[in-house]
C-alpha positions in Angstrom: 21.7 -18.3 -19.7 19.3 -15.5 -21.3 19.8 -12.1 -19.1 15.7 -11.4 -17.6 17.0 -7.7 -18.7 17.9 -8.0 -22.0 16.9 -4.8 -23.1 19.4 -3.0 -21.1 21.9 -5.5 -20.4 23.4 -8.3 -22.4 24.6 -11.8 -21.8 27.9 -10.4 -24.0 28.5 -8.1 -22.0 31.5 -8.8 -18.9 28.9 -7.9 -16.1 26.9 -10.8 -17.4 29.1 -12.9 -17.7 30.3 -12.6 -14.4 27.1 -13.1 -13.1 26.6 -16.4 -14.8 29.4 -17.9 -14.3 29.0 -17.4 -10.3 25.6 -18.6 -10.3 26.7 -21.4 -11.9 29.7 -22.3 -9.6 27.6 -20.9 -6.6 25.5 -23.6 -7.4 28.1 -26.1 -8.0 30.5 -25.4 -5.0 28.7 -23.3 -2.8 28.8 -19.8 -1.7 32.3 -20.5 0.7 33.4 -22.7 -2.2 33.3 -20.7 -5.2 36.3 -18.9 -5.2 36.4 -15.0 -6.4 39.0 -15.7 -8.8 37.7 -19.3 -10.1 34.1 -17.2 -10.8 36.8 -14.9 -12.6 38.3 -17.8 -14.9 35.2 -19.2 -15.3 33.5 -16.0 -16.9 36.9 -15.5 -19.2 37.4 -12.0 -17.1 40.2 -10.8 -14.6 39.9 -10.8 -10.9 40.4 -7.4 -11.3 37.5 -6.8 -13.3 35.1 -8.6 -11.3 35.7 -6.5 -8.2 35.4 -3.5 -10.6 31.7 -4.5 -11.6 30.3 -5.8 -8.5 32.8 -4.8 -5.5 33.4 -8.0 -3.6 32.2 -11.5 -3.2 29.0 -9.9 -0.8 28.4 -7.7 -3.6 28.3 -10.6 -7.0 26.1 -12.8 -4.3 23.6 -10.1 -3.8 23.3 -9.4 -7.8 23.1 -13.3 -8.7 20.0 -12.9 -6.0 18.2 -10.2 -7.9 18.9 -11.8 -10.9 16.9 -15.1 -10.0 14.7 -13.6 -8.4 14.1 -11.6 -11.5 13.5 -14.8 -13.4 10.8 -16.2 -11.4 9.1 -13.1 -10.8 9.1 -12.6 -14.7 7.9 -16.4 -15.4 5.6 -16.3 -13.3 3.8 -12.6 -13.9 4.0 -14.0 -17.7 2.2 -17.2 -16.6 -0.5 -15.8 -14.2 -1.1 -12.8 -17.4 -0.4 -14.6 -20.6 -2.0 -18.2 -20.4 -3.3 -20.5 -19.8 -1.7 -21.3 -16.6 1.2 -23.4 -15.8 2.7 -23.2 -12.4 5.3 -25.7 -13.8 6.5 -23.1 -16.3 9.5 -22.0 -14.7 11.0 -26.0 -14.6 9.6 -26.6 -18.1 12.2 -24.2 -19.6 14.8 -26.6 -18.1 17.9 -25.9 -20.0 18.0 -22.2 -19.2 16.6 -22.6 -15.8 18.6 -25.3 -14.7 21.7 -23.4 -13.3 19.5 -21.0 -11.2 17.2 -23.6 -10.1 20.8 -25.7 -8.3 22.0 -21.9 -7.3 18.7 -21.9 -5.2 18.9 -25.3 -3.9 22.1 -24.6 -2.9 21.9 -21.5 -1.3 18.6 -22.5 1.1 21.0 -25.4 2.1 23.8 -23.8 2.7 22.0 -20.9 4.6 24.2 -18.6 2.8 24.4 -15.2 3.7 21.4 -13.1 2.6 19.3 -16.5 1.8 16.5 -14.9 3.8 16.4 -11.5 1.7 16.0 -14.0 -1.7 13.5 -15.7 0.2 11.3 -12.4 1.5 12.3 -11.1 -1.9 10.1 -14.2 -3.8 7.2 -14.0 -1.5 6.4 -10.4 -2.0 7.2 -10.9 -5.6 4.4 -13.9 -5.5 2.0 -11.7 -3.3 1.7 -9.4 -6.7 1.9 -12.2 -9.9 -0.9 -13.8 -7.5 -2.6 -10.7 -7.4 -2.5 -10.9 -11.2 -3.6 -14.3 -11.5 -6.8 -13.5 -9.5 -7.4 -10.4 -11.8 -6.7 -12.6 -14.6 -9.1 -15.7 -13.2 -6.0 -17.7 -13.6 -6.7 -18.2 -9.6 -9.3 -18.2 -7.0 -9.3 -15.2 -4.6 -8.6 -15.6 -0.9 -8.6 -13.4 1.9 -5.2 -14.1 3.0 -3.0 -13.3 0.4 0.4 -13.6 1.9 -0.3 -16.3 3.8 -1.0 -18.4 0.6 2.0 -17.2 -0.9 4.1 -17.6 1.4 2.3 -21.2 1.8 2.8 -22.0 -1.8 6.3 -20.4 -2.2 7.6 -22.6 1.0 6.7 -25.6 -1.0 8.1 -24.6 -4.1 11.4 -24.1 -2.5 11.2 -27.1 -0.5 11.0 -29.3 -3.1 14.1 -27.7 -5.1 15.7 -28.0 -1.5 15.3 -31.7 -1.6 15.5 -32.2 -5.1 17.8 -34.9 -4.9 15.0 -37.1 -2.5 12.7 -36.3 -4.9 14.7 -37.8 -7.7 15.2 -41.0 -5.1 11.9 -41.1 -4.8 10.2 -40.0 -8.3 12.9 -40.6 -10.1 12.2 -36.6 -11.4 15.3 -34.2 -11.7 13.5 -31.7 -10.9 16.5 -29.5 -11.7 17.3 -30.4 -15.5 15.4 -33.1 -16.2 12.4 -32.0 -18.8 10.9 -35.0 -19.5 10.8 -36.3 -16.5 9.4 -33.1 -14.5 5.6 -34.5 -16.5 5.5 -36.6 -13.6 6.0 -34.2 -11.5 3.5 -32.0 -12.9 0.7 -34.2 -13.2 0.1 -34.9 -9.6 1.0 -31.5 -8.3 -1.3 -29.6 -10.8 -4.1 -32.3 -9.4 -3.7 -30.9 -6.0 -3.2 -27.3 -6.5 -6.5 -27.6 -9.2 -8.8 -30.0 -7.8 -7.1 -29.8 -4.4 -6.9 -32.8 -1.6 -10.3 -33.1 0.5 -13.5 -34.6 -0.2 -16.3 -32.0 -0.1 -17.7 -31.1 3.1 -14.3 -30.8 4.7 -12.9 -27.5 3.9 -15.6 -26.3 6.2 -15.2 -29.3 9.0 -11.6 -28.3 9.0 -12.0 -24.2 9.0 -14.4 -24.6 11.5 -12.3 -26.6 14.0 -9.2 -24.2 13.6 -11.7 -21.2 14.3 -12.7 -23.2 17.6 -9.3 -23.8 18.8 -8.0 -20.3 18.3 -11.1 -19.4 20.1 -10.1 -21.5 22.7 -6.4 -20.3 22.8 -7.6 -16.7 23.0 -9.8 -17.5 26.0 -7.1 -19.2 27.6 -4.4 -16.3 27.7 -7.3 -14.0 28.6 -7.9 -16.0 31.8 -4.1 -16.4 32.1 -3.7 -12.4 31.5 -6.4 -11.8 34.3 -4.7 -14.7 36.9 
């Protein structure tokens, strides 16, 4: 698994290692079933050593949530910067991504502790490599921001979530599976390109959601004043 620091820190080095390994058996087993000292064995290290580098169980967790996070801020600032633009990137590169693509799966249904944090953590990462992308004219601007990231980030995560109906009902591993992820790709970069509704009803549709929050502010207004 390349290290998204490299520079500074190594996939020799113990630290590493450790990390790895736990995302891996995170992934596998779960956070409540990955064992401190199995992580240990698994990275070639001592118990002893683990707690050294990242203090307890808590501790390796909140490192192998950085580190992801990391990843897909890093593939995606390269994608929305570098061109030409492929929201797909980060699956494309399946064998290294694999492991921290089933960490992530795992973890959103497990609820594991700090889930939420990795989850606020890629949204606000997406807010700015969307930014880029719009600077880039890699995407089209919007004057909701967050919401759209936050949008397009739910549905990311969703679909690693249920990556195992989407193999049912694909038949796409959307976790390992390069060749297959193509038919993934083709139908999702339809919709996020050419997008869903005919023309004429972007503008239908906005206009009836401005009507009936209209409406709903009317309505506690009256209710404020009864």
């Amino acid at each position: 698994m390349r290290s998204v620091n490299a520079d500074t820190e190594t996939d020799f080095t113990a630290r590493a290692r450790i990390r790895d390994a736990a995302i891996v058996l995170f992934g596998r087993e779960g956070y409540n079933g990955a064992g401190m000292r199995a992580i240990a064995a698994e990275a070639g290290v001592s118990a002893g050593l683990l707690v050294h580098h990242f203090g307890s169980k808590e501790g390796l967790r909140k490192a192998c949530d950085e580190y992801v996070a990391g990843m897909v801020r890093t593939t995606k600032q390269q994608a929305m910067t570098q061109g030409p633009p492929d929201p797909l990137q980060l699956l494309r590169t399946a064998d290294e991504t694999q492991p921290l693509l089933r960490y992530v799966a795992r973890m959103l249904v497990d609820g594991s502790p700090g889930v939420a944090d990795l989850v606020d953590t890629m949204v606000r990462d997406a807010v700015a490599y969307m930014a880029d992308g719009v600077r880039a004219g890699v995407l089209k601007p919007t004057d909701q921001p967050y919401e759209r990231a936050v949008l397009l980030c739910i549905w990311q995560l969703g679909a690693i979530a249920l990556h195992e109906h989407v193999k049912r009902l694909m038949d796409v591993d959307l976790l390992g599976d390069r060749a297959a992820i193509l038919r993934w790709g083709r139908p999702a970069l339809e919709v996020l390109t050419h997008g869903l509704f005919a023309d004429g009803r972007w503008e239908q549709a906005v206009a009836g959601l401005d009507e009936q929050e209209f409406d709903n502010r009317r309505n506690k207004g009256r209710e404020a004043v009864e």
